[in-house]
N, C-alpha and C positions, 0 to 999 in steps of 0.2 A: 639341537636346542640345548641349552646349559644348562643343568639339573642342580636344584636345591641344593647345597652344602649337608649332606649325612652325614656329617663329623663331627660336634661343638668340642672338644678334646680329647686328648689319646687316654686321659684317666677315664671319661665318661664310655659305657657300654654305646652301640650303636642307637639312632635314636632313630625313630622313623617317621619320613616327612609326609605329612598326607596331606596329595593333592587333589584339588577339584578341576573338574575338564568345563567350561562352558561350551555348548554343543549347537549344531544349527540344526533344529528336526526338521526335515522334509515337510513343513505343515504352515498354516497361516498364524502361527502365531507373533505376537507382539516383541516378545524378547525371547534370552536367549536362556535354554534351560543348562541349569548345571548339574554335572554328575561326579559323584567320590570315585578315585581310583583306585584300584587295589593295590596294594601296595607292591606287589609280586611285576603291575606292569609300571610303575614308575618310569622305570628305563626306555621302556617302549611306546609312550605316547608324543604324541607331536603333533603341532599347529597343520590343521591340512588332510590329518589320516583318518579314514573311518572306522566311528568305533558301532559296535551293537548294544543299544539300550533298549529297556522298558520304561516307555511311556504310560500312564493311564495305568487300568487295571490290567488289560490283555494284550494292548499293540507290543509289540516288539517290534524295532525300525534300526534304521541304519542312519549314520548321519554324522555331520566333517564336527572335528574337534576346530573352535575359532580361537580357544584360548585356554591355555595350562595356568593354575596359581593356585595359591594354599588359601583361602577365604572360603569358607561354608558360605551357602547359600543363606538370608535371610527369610524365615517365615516356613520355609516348608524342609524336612529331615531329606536330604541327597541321599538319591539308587546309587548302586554300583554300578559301574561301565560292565557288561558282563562279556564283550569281546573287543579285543582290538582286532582289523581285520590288515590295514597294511603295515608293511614294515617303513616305506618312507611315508610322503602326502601325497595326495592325489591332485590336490589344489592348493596352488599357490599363494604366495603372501599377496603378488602382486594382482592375483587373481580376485581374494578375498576382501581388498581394498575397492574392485570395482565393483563387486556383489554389495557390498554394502552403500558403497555410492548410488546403486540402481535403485536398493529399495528405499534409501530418502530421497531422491528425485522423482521416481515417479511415485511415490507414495503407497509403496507395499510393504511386506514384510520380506525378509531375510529368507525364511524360510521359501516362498515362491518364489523366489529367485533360484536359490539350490536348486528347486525340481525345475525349474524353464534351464536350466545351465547344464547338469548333470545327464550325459546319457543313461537313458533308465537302465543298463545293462551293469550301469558303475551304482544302482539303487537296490536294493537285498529286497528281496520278496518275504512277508511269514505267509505262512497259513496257518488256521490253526487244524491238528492232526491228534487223532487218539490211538492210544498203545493198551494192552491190557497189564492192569493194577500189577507190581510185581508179585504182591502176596496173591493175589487171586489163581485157585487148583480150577480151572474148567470142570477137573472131575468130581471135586467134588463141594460147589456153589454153597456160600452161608445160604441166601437167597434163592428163592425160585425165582428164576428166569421166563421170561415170556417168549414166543417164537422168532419175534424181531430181534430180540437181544440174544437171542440162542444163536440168529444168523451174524450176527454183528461181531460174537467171540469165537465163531468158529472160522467169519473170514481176517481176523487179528491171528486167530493160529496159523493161518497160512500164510499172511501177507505181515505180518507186526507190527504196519504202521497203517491207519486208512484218513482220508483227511474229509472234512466234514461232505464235501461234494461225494466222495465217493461212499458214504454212509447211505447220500439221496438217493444213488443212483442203486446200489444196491436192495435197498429196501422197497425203491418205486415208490416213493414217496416223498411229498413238500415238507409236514410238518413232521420232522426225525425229531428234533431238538428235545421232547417229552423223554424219550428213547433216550436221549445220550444222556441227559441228566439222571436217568432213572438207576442208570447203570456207573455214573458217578457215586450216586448215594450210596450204591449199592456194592462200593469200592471194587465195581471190577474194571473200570476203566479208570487211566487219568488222560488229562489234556495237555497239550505240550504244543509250543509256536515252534513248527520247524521255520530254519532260516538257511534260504540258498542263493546262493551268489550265483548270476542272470548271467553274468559273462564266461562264456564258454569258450577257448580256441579254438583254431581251425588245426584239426587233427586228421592226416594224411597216413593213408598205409604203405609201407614201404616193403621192397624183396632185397636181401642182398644173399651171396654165397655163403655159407657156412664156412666159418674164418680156416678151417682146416684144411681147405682146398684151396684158399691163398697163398698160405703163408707154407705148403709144401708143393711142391708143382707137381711130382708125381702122380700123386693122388687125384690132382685134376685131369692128366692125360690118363689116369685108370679111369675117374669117372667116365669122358669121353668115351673110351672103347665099351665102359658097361652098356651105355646109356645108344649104342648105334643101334641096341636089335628095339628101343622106344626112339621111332623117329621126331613123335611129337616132342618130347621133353626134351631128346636136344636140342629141338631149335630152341626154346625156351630158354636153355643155357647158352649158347649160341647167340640168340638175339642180347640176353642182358650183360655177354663178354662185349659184344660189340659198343652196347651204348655207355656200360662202365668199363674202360678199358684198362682191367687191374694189372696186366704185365707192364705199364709203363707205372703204376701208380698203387699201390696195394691200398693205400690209406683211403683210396676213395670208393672202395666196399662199405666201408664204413657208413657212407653214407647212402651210399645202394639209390635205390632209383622207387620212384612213383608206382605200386601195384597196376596203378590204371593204364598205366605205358604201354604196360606188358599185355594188360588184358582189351585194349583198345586195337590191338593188332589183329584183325581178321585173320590170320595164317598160325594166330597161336592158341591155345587150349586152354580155358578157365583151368579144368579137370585137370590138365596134365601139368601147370601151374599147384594146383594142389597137393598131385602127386608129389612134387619134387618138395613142398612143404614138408608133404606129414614123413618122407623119410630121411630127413633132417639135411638133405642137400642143397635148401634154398631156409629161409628167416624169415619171417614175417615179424614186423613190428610197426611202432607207432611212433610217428612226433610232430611236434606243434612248429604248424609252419605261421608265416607270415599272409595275411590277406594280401598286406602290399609288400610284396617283396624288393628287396632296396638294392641298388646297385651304384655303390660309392664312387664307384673307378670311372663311371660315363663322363668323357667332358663336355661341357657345353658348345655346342656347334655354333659356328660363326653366324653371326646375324648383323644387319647391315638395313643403318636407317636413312632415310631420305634427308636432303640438305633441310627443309621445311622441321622434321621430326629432329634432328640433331639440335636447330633450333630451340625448337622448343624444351628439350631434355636439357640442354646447359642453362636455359631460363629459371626453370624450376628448382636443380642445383643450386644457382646463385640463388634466389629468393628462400631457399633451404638453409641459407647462413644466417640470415635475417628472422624467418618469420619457421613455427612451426606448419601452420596449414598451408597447403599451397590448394588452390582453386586450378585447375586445368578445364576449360571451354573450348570444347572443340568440335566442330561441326559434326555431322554426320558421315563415315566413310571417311575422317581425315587423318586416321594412322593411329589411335590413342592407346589403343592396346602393344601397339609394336612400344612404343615409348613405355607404357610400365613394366612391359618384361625388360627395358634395357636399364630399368630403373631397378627394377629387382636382381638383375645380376648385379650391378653394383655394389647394391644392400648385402648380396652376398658374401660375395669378394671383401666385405668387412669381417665376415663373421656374424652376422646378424640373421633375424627371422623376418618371414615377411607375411602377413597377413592381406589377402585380396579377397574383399567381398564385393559379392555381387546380387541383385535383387530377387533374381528364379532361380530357379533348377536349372528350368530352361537354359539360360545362357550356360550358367554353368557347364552344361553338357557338351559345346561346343568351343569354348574358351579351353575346357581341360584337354582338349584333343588339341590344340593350338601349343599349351603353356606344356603339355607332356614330352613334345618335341624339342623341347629344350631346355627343361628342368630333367627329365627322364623319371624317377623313383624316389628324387626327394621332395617330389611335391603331393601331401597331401591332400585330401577333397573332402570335405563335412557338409553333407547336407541332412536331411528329414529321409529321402528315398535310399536312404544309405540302410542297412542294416544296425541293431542294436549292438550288436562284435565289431563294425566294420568303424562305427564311430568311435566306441571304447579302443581299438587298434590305432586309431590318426590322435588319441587325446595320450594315451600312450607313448606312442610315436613321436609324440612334441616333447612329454616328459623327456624322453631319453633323447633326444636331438636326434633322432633319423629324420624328421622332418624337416626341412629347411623353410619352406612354401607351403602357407596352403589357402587354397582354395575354398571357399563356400559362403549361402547365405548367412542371414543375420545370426543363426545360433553360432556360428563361428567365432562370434566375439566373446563366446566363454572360454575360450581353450586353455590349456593352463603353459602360455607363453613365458620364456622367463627372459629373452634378450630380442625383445621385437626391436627392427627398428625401423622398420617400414611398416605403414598401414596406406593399401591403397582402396578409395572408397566408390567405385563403375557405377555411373547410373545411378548417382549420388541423390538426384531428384526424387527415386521411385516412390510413393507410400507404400510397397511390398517391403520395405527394410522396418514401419511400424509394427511391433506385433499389437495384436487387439484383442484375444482372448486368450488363454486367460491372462490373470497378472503374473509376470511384473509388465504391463503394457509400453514398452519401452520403443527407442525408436535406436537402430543398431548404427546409424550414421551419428550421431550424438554420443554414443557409448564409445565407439570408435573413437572419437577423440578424446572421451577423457580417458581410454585406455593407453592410448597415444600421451597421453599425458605423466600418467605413472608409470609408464616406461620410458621416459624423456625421448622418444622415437616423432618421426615425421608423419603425418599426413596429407596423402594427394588424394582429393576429389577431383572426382572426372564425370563431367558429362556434354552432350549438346544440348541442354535444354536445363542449367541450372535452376533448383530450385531459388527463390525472390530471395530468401531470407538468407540464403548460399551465398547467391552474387553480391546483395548489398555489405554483406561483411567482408567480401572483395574487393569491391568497388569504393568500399569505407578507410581501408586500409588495415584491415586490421588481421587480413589474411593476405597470401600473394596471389597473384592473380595472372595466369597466361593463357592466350590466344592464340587458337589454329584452327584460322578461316579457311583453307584450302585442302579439299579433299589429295586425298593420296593418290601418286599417282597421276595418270591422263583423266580419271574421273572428274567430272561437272556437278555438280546439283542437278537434281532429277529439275525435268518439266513439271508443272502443277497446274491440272485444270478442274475447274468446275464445272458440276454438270446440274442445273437448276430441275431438281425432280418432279417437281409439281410442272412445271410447263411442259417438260417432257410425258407427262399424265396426260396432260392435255391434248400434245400432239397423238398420242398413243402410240410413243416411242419406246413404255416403258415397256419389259419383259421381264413378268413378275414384279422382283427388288430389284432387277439388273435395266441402266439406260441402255440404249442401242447404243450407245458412243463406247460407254464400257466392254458389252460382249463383243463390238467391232475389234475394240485393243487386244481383246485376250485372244480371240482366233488367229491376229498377225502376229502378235509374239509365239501361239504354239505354232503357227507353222513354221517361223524362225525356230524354232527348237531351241525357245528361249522361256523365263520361265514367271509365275506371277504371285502374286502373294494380295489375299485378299482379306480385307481388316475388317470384324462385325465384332462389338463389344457388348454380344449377350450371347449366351451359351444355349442349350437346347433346341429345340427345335421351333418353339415358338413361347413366348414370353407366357400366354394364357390362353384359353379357349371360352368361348360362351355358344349359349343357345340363340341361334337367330328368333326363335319366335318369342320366347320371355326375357331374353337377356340375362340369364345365369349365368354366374364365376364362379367356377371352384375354389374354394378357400383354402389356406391350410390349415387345421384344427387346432395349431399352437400357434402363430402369427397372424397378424395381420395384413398377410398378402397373397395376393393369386396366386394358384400352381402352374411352373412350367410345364410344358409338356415337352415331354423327348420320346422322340419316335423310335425308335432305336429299340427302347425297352416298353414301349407302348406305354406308358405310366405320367402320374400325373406327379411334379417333385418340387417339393419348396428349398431354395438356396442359401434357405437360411440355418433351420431345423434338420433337414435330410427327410421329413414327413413324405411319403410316396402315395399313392393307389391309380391302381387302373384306370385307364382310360375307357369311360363311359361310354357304351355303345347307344345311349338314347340320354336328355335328361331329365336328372332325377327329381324337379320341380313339377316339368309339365307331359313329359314324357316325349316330347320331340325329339325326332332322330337329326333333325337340324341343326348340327353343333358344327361348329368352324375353327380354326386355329387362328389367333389375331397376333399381328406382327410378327416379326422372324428371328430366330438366332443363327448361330455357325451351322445346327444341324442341316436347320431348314437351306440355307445358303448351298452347302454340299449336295444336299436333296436333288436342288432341282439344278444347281448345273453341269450335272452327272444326266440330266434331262438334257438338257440345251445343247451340252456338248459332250456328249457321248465318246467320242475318242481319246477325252483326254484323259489322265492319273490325278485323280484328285485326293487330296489326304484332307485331314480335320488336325489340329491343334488348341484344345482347351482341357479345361479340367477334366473332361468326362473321356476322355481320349487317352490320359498321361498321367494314367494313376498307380500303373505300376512302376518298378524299378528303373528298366530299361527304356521305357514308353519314349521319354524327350529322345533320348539319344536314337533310338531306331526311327522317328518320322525325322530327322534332322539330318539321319545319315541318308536316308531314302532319297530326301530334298536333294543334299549335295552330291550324291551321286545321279542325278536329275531320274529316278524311277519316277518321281514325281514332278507333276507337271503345275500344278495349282493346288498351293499350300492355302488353306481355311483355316483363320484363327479369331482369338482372343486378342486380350493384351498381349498374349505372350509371343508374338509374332512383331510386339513395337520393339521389343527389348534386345538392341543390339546384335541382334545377329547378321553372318555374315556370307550373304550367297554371292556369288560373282555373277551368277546365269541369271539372276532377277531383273527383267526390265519394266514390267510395272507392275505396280500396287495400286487395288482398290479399297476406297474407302467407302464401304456400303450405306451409312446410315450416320453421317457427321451429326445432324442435328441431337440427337440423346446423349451426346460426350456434352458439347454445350450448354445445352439446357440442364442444366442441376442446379437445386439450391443449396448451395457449397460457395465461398467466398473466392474459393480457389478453381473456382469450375473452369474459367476460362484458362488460365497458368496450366490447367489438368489437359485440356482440349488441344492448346498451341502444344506442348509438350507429349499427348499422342499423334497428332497430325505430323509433325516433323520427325518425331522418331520414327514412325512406320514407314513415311515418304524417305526416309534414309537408308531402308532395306534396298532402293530402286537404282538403279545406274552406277552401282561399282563395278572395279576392273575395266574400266574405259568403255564402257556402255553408256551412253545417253538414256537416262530415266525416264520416266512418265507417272506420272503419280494422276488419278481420277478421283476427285471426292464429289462424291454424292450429297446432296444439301436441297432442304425446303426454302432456304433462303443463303443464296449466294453473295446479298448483300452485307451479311452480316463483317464488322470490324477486323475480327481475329483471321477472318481467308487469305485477308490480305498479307498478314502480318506473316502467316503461312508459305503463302505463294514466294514472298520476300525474302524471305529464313531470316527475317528482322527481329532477333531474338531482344536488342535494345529496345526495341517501341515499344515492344510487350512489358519488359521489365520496368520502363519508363511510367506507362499507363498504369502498370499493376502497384507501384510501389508507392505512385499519389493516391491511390486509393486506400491504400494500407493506411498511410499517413490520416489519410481523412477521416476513415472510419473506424480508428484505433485496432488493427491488426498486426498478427505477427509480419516484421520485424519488431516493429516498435513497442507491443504489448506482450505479454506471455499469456497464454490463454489455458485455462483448466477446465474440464467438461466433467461436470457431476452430473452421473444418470443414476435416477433412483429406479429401485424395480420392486415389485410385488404381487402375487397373483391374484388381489383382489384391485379394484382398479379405482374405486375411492379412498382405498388406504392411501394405495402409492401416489394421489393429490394430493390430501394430507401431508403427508407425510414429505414430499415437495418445499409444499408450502413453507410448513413447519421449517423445513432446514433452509429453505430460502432467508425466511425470517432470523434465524439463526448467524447465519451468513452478514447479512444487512448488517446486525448489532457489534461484529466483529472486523467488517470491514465496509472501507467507504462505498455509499450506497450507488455508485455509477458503475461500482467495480463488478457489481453483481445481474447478470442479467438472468432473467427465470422466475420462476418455472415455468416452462414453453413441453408441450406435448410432440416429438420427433415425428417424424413424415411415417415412418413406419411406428406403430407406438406400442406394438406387443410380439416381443417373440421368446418363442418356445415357453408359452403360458404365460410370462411375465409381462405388466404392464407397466410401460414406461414413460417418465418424466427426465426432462433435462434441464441444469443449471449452468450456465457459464460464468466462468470468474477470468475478467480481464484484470491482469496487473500488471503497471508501467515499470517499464525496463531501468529507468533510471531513478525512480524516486519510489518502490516498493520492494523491501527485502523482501524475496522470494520463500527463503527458510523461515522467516516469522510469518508470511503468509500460508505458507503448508502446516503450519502448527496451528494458526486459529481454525485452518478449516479442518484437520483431526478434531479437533475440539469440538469444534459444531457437529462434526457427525458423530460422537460420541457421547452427544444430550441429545441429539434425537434419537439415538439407538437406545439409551438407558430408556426413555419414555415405553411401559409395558407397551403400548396399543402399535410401535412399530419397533417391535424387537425383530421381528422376522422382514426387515424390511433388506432391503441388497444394496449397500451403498459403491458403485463404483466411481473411482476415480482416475480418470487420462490427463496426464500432464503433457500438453505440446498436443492437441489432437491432429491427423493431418485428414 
């Protein structure tokens, strides 16, 4: 960046320019704070780098300079910046363009957008720590000291730093605070914010030969003869000549080899490893390796796409000269992944980066083992089950350009990209790309283009089951738009039947949750040693439980909803809060041992047909399953390496994955996708039903897809059975029309919250009224009480604000409703009230 002019003439002495930083603090506030620089780092500051400030009285924090310039702050005297911490930025211009885009779009602040973007590894930690006074003699105290503080300075003499946790734990005790002030006053302590930077590298021990046995050879063939009458310690040398082979190469001592190499070999000796240490014959040292190690020289292996895919990839091409979005609609199983990786060599082959998100983990995990085989080491992976180093190493990694590719969910679209020119958007439908807590509540398919925007780069959305508001701006012209109706390959479209469960009650054909049609399928596909995939969209083991004689529900003690039960941990758990307790052995109303589990989830499913059919490998896939690192990827490789025979899931079993051995899929329980009050229930229903029935019949297998239903009549089975993705969008989009929905409207959802529960009416109402006076009165629907109306203590009200696409500026519409929630918040009697705001809810 171009620094101030320090010069006004050669006769005038040097003058000095003082600048201010404006800063983005890690926090919800409104704008942006500024800080005076020292003079000393003039040179050193820049748009992008983190500097370390004091906030308030005591926070000290970390946080991106947005902007250099010489104008003092008005109204309050500017801190000193009191560290710079990088020498370049961390985050880029074109980065800090979309940060700012996000938080007036969805109407947050700057600052939560930094902490939603920033791996917390690249966020400084303080605590605060005490040291003793430097003028303070232990021996001999102005002050008489008390025992606790006798303890307090005698463990400072030992340790010279302790931080207030270790004061608690020292003393055994909650309230210290008395203590540590007393000894403030009593100037034998002071207090001080230490600040430690959270990223740590991956530091590797290394062995190599002491350079003097290299670079003389004699010396190595005397070691040899010392070292025949210790047969351990030659092999040790022996083994590390072998794998560093310094007679053809001296230089590559240098870099010597992995300690763990050495000591992983059963036939070699920790000890005798040591020995050849401490008598200076072997080195020990340390260096920062790489998590992902890169390998420049790999070239991409030939891949080769179907006449149908080649199609398709030169359609998108040309409508890439034309339009920047292109729309890709492509069934299920018809090749779409092969097409963006030929899309992304391309992108390469320019010079460019390429961004590919995708909605889970899940898929994730199996896509990277697909796109590894052909990117090799330049493709990065960012998710949430990645480590706090591992993500700081891919953001990194993009800085410096080892990254070409990468890979990951919605936080992905933080990265600090500087020459994207691909964005490709999988599963472009999902609401997993909306985030929902906290703010900035954004939707990462939306951000994706306007990111695509400020890097003048392309966007392809891809799915089978476009979202309405996707297609219609396809279908409108205003994006491009390609089709691929024909799976890959000799693959068909799975079979689809319905199984009517209530007549099947009737006949008492049912078995459990399971019709006899269904467990008939699944017995001939496993004795085909073929494989199934079964779909229930609730987790646990059973949704809630009650008492047969009084009809008791356990509640959860901060929501307003039943507790699941999961068997597994025997406990009673809300999915909302995380609130848990045991599972009741009688209850607690009437004292009846008559308690029952009502309805079912994946647990319960697993349960009993580990009952039914005992021979066969059945795994589980939900949340409670795949919480650790490796979780998706080890039941995914189990799957395709067929250890398992009947895969049990969630959603996360609709989304794109891709088995070859799969020939049918059960839908346990269609009717609760359906039925929801949600405008979108049905678009949500057709679009789980056909995604999941798309796991069924690839690699020239003939499908079979089972859906289970209380009503086989219902409209959308058909539409289902049809893969008539047009009828749907047809029906769905006069509806929209009708009832003033997105496309056609923009929809903002204000929920207020409070933990008394006639404030949060009031308080409602109030901003309702509010609302009304600032905009037209059809635009406002509410306040209406949510189906669920209290979680995690807070009671809730909701307000809708529809506003039309062509005749209401947006930006003046987000400014009168700040306004209106900024007269109800000034009103004392709901200052504590919670005002959130979702722009685009899905």
């Amino acid at each position: 960046m171009s620094q101030p002019l320090l010069f006004q003439s050669s006769e005038q002495a040097t003058e000095r320019i003082t600048l201010f930083a404006d800063v983005i603090l890690p926090l919800p506030l409104p704008k942006l704070y500024t800080y005076r620089v020292p003079y000393d780092m003039n040179d050193d500051i820049f748009v992008g780098t983190r500097v370390i400030v004091q906030f308030g009285a005591k926070k000290i924090l970390s946080c991106i300079v947005a902007d250099v310039h010489e104008n003092p702050p008005s109204g309050y005297q500017a801190k000193y910046i009191l560290e710079i911490i990088d020498e370049t930025p961390v985050v880029t211009t074109p980065q800090l363009k979309i940060f700012n885009w996000i938080a007036e779009y969805y109407m947050c602040t700057i600052g939560e957008v930094i902490n939603a973007a920033l791996p917390s590894a690249l966020k400084l930690s303080s605590e605060s720590r005490i040291q003793l006074h430097p003028q303070f003699n232990p021996e001999y105290p102005v002050y008489p000291l008390s025992t606790a503080e006798e303890k307090i300075v005698f463990a400072l003499g030992q340790n010279k730093t302790l931080t207030f946790t270790e004061v608690g734990n020292l003393l055994q005790i909650n309230h210290f605070h008395k203590i540590i002030k007393s000894l403030i006053q009593k100037e034998v302590i002071i207090i001080f914010e230490e600040i430690a930077d959270k990223y740590t590298p991956k530091v590797v021990k290394k062995l190599r030969l002491s350079p003097h046995f290299i670079h003389e050879a004699e010396l190595l063939e005397e070691l040899m003869s010392q070292l025949a009458i210790r047969p351990k310690q030659l092999d040790v040398v022996l083994q590390y000549l072998q794998k560093v082979p310094v007679h053809q190469n001296v230089h590559l001592n240098e870099k010597g080899i992995e300690k763990n190499t050495l000591t992983s070999n059963p036939h070699l000796s920790l000890s005798s490893i040591n020995a050849l240490i401490k008598k200076g014959i072997m080195e020990q040292f340390e260096t920062i390796v790489s998590r992902f190690p890169v390998d420049d020289n790999k070239p991409l292996p030939a891949f080769n796409l179907s006449a149908h895919q080649i199609a398709a990839r030169d359609e998108i091409l040309d409508l890439f000269d034309s339009k920047d979005i292109v729309l890709l609609h492509g069934i299920t199983g018809s090749g779409k992944t092969e097409v963006y990786i030929d899309l992304i060599k391309k992108a390469l082959e320019g010079g460019g980066q390429v961004l590919y998100l995708l909605p889970e983990i899940a898929l994730t995990a199996q896509i990277v083992t697909r796109l590894i085989k052909v990117f090799g080491n330049r493709l990065g992976v960012y998710h949430s089950k990645f480590s706090d180093n591992e993500r700081v190493e891919v953001w990194n990694g993009i800085l410096s350009g080892r990254f070409s590719v990468v890979i990951g969910v919605r936080s992905a679209i933080f990265l600090p990209f500087h020459n994207l020119s691909l964005i490709i958007v999988d599963e472009e439908h999902e609401s997993s790309y909306k985030q929902y807590e906290p703010a900035p509540r954004y939707n990462a398919r939306e951000v994706a283009l306007m990111l695509a925007t400020y890097h003048r780069c392309k966007t392809l959305l891809g799915s089978a089951t476009p979202a309405v508001e996707t297609y219609y701006n396809a279908k409108t012209g205003r994006w491009g738009l390609v089709t691929m109706n024909k799976r890959f390959g000799e693959a068909g479209l799975p079979e689809i039947e319905l199984v009517d469960t209530r007549r099947e009650s009737q006949k008492k054909n049912m078995h459990s949750h399971f019709s006899q049609k269904l467990l008939h399928e699944i017995e001939q596909k496993l004795k085909k040693q073929e494989q199934v995939i079964l779909f229930q969209n609730r987790r646990g083991y059973a949704p809630y439980i009650n008492c047969h004689d009084c009809d008791w529900i356990p509640k959860c003690k901060n929501c307003a909803v039943s507790l699941s039960y999961h068997k597994y941990n025997r406990e009673l758990r809300c999915h909302y809060c995380g609130y848990h307790e045991s599972m009741p052995h009688d209850c607690p109303a009437c004292g009846s041992t008559m308690i029952k589990t009502v309805g079912f989830g994946t647990e319960k499913i697993e349960d009993e047909l580990k009952l039914l059919l005992p021979e066969a490998n059945i795994q589980r896939m939900d949340l409670d399953t795949t919480r650790s690192k490796n979780s998706y990827q080890q039941i995914i490789a189990d799957f395709e390496a067929n250890n398992t025979n009947v895969l049990v899931g969630t959603q996360m079993v609709t989304k794109g994955l891709d088995f070859e051995n799969v020939s049918l899929v059960g839908i346990i329980n269609a009717d609760s996708i359906i039925n929801y009050p949600d405008y979108r229930a049905h678009e949500r229903a057709y679009q789980m039903f056909v995604q999941v029935s798309g796991r069924a019949g690839r690699k020239g297998k003939k499908g079979l897809v089972i859906i289970q239903t209380g009503n086989p009549s219902q409209a959308i089975f058909q539409k289902v059975i049809e893969n008539d993705y047009q009828a749907l969008y047809e029906f769905e989009i006069q509806e929209r029309r009708k009832f003033n929905f997105p496309p056609f409207m923009r929809v903002i959802k204000i929920t207020v919250k409070h933990i008394d529960e006639k404030i949060n009416e009031q308080a409602a109402a109030v901003l309702t009224k509010e609302f009304i006076d600032r905009l037209p009165k059809n635009q406002v629907l509410g306040p209406e009480v949510p189906y669920i109306f209290k979680i995690r203590n807070y009671y809730l009200s909701e307000i809708h604000i529809k506003l039309d696409r062509e005749h209401t500026s947006l930006k003046a519409a987000k400014l009168l409703i700040a306004e209106a929630i900024n007269q109800v918040k000034i009103n004392k009697d709901f200052r504590n009230i919670r005002v959130v705001v979702d722009v685009d809810p899905v």
